[in-house]
N, C-alpha and C positions, 0 to 999 in steps of 0.2 A: 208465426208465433209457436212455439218448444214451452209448454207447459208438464210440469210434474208435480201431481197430488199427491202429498205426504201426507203420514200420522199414524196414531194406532189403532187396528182393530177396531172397529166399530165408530170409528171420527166418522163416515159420511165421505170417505174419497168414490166411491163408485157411484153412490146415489149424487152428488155434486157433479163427478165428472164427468158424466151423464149431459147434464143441462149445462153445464160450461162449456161443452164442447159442443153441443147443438147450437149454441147462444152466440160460440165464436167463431162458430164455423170451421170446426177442425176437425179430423179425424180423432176421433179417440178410441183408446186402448187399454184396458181393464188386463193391467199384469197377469191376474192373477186367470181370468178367463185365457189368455194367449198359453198359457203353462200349461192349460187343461187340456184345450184343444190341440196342440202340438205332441203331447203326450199319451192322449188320449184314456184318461183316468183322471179323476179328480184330485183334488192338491190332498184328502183324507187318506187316499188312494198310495199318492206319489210318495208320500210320508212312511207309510206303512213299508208300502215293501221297498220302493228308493231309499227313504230316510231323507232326514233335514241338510245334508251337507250336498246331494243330490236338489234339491229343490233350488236352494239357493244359489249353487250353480247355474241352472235353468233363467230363473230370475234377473241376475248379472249379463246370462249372453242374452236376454230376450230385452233388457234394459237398453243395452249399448246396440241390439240392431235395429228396435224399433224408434230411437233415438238419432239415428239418422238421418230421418226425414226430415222435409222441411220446416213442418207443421204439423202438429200431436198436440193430443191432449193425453199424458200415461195417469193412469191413475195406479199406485205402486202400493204392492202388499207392505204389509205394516213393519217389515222386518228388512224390509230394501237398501234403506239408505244405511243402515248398521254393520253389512258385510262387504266384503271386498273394497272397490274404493269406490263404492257405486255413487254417493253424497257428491264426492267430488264430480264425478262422470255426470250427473247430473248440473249442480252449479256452471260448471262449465259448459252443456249443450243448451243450457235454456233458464226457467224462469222457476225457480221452487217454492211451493206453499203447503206450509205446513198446517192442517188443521187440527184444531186443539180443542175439541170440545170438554167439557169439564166431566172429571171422574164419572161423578153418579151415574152421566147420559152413557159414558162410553159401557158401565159394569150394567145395567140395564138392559140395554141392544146387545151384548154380547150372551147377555143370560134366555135371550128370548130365541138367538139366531147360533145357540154354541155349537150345535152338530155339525155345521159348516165349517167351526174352524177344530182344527188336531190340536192346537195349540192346548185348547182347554174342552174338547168333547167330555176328558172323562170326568172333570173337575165337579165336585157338589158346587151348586150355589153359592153359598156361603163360603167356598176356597174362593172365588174367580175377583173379589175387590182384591186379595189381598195379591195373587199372580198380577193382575193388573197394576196395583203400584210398585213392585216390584220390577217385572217387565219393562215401565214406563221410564220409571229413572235409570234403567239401562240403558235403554232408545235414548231419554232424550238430548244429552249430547248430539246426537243425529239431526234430530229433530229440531235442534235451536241452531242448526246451520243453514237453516231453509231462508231466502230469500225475502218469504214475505209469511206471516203468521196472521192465521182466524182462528181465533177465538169463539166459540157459542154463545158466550154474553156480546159478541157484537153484535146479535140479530141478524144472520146472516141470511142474503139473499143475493141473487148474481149480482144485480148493482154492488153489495161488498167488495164482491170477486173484481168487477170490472175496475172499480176504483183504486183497489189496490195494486191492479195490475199496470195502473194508469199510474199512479205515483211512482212506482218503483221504474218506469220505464225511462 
């Protein structure tokens, strides 16, 4: 099974794809940890002195080589499926889910966790809803080519996951 967790920033792909891939017995692969550790600096880090066109570079070869395997679980930085022709690269190697939790959850987890992302570290509070809808509706194009879509009003738990995975197969 070729599983890949989509969405933005603060949906809940690492913390999911965690217990998804324990649950189905897969190796999983946390993009954005793979970046770090290959680079050896942190994505804050690789921004800074790489920059964004460098990262996502990284991103793209790290996509399409740990996409080879037989069996993954990737769970992909928020900005993955928006560059190169990685949306497609994915669809075609496997099975895509896009999670979609609702505004408020996502501007809340990002205002508690912002140091970790560059994206919006230096942002006041009160900037990061409105980066966030912006952001979102430029993603989401990307985002609505996924395979199969979770929503946080479904009450999500791995049975979700499994069952959708079950339908769609």
């Amino acid at each position: 099974m070729k599983i890949f967790l989509l969405g933005f920033m603060g949906a809940g792909k690492s913390y999911w794809g965690k217990q998804l891939a324990e649950h189905l017995k897969l190796p999983f692969y946390d993009l954005d940890d793979v970046i770090v550790e290959s680079e050896e600096m942190s994505i804050s880090d690789i921004f800074a002195t790489k920059g964004e066109d460098y990262f996502r570079q990284k991103e793209s070869f790290w996509l399409r080589e740990l996409s080879e395997a037989d069996n993954f679980l990737i769970s992909c930085g928020g900005g993955v499926p928006c560059f190169q022709d990685n949306m497609d690269v994915m669809n075609e190697r496997g099975t895509t889910i896009w999670l979609n939790p609702e505004l408020p959850v996502i501007v809340d987890r990002l205002k508690r966790k912002k140091a970790k992302r560059p994206l919006i570290a230096d942002l006041p509070d009160d900037e990061i809803l409105a980066f966030v809808e912006k952001k979102l509706a430029e993603r989401q194009p990307f985002y609505q080519q996924a395979q199969i879509t979770i929503a946080e009003t479904d009450n999500v738990t791995l049975d979700t996951f499994t069952k959708r995975l079950n339908d769609n197969a």
